[in-house]
Every structure is written in C-alpha cells, then in structure tokens.
C-alpha positions as CSV (number, residue, x, y, z in Angstrom):
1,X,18.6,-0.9,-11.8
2,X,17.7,-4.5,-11.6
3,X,18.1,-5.2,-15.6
4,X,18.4,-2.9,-19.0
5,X,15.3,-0.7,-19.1
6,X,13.4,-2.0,-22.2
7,X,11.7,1.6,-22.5
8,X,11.9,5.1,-20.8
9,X,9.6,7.9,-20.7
10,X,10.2,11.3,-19.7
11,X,7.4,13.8,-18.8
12,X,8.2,17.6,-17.9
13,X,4.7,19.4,-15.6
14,X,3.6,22.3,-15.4
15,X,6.0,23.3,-12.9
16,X,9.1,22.2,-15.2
17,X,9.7,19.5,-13.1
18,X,11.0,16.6,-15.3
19,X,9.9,13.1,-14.6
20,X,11.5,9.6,-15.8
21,X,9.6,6.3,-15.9
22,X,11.7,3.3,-16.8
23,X,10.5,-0.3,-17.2
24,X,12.4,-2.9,-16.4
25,X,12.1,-6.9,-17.0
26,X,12.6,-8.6,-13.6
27,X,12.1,-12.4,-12.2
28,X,9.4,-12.6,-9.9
29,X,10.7,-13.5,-6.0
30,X,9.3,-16.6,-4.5
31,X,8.2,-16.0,-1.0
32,X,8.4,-19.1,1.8
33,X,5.0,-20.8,2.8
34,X,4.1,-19.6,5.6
35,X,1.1,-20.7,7.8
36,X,0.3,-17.9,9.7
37,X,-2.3,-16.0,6.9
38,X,-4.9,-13.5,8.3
39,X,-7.6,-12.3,6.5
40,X,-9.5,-9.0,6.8
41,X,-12.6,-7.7,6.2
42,X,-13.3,-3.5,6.6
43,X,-16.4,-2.3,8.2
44,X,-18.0,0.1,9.1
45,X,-18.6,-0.3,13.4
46,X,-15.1,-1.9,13.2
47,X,-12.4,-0.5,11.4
48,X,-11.1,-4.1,10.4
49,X,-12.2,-7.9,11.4
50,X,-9.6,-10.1,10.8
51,X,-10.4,-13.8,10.5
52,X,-8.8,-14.7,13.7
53,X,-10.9,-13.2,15.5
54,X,-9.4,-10.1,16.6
55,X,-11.3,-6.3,15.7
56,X,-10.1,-3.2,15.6
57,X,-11.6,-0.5,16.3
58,X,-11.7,3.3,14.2
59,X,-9.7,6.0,15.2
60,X,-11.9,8.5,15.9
61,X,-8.9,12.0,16.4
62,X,-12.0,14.3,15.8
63,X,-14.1,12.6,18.9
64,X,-10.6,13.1,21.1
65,X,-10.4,16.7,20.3
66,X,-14.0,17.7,20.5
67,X,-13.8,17.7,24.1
68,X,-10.5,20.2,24.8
C-alpha cells in the first residue's frame, strides 16, 4: 500500500464472500504537458468525432452476423 490506511471497511455478501475497502492518503502525480489533446464528442451516426477531425464509426457485430 502506498501509505497507512486511515480507515478499512470490511463487508461479507450474500455468498460469504468477504470484501476489504481501505483508504489511503496519497500525493497526486503531476503529468508532463503535453500538446497533443483530442477531444471527443459521442453520437449517434458516429460512434465518436474527435476534434481532429477523424470519426469512427459503430460496431455493428449483430449487422455482420445477420447475414450467415
């Protein structure tokens, strides 16, 4: 673990599987600048837009496997 959890929780399901949350205080990591950003925008005729220009398109699997 990064640091000395502050708090831990343990949960047991249904299924008597036990589960352990622990929270932790951490320094945030500063990423390099980098220039090369791309943003995207979902649709609905394309999958994604992304601000460079460049779309792609659905996957359609069911469209494919209608035909066989």
């Amino acid at each position: 673990m990064p640091s000395e959890p502050s708090s831990v929780t343990v949960i047991k399901d249904s299924a008597n599987r036990y589960f352990l949350s622990f929270v932790v205080e951490i320094s945030p990591e500063v990423l390099p600048k980098n220039d090369n950003s791309v943003g995207i925008d979902l649709g609905i005729k394309t999958f994604a837009t992304l601000s460079n220009g460049e779309k792609v398109d659905a996957p359609k699997p069911l469209k494919k496997r209608i035909k066989k």
